[in-house]
C-alpha positions in Angstrom: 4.9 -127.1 20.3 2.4 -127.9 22.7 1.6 -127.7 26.5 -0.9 -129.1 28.9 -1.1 -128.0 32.7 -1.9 -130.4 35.7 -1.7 -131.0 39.2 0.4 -133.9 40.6 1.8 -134.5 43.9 4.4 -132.1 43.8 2.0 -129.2 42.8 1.2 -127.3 39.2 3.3 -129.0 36.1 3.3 -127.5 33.2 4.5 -129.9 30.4 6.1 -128.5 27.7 7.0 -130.6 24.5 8.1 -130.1 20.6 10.6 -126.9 19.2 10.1 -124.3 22.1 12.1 -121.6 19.5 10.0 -118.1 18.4 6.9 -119.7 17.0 6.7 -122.1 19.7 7.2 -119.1 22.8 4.6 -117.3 20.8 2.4 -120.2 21.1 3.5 -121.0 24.5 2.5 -117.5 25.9 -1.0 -117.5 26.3 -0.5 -120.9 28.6 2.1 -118.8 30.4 -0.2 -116.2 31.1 -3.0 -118.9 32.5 -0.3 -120.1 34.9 0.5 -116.8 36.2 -2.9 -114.9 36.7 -5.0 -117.9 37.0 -3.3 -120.5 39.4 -1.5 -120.3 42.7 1.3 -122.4 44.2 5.0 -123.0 42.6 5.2 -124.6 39.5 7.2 -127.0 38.4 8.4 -126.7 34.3 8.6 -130.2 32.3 10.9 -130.0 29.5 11.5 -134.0 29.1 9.8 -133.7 26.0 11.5 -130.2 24.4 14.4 -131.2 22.0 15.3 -127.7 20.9 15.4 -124.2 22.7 16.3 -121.0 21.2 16.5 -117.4 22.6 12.9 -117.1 22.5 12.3 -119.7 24.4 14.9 -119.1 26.8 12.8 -115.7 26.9 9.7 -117.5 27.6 11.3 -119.6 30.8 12.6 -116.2 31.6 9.0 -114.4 31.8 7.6 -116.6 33.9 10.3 -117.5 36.1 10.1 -113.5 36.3 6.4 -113.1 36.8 6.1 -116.0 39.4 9.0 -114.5 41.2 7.4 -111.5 41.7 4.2 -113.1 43.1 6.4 -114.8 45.2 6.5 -118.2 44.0 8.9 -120.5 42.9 10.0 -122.8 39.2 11.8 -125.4 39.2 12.4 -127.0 36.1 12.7 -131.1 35.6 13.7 -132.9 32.6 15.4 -130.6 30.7 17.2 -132.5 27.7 20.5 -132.0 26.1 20.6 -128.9 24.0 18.2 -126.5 26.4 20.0 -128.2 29.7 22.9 -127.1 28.0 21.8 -123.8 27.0 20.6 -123.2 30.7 23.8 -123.8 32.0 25.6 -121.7 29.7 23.4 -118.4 30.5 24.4 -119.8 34.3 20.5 -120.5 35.8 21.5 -124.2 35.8 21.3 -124.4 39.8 18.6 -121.2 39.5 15.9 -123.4 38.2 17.1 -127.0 40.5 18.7 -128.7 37.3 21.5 -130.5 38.1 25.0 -129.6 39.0 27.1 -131.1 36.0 30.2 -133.5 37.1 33.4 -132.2 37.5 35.5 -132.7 34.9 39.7 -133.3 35.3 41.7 -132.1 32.3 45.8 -131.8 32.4 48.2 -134.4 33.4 47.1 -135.1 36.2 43.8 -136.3 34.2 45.9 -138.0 31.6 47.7 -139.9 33.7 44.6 -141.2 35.6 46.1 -139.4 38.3 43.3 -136.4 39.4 41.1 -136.9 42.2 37.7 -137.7 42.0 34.8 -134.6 42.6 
């Protein structure tokens, strides 16, 4: 796991990339705790490159999400893959952290039949 910390045009980004399970949110923290003591402004979370997320990193997300909060700032995070977008929507801070809503989906007869209405 690694990280790296930058300022673009739409503020701090904090990219993330490799396993962000225990051993990675152990590595992750001290980065964490540079972002919140030693930066200002919202920060925006880059996951394109994390393939895997476990508890601990969910816990990780979770402190600073937390920790900015309480300074009054704001996360976002972008680019969140398949298994952590997923894993973010299933603890329900999908919309929480601006990832995007998933699609409706039409199951029945209706659905089978072609018949449902689009969302």
């Amino acid at each position: 796991m690694t990280a790296s910390l930058s300022n673009d045009r739409s503020g701090l980004r904090l990219q993330v990339s490799g396993a962000l399970d225990g051993e990675g949110a152990l590595a992750l923290r001290p980065m964490l705790e540079q972002v919140v003591t030693g930066t200002i402004g919202d920060v925006v979370l880059d996951m394109s490159a994390v393939g895997f997320m476990d508890g601990c990193g969910f816990g990780a997300v979770a402190f600073l999400f937390k920790r900015l909060a309480a300074q009054g700032r704001c996360m976002t995070v972008e680019g969140a893959t398949t298994q952590p977008l997923a894993m973010f929507r299933k603890l329900g801070l999908g919309e929480v952290l601006g990832l995007p809503v998933p699609p409706r989906r039409s199951f029945g007869f209706a659905a089978a039949l072609g018949l449902a209405r689009a969302a």
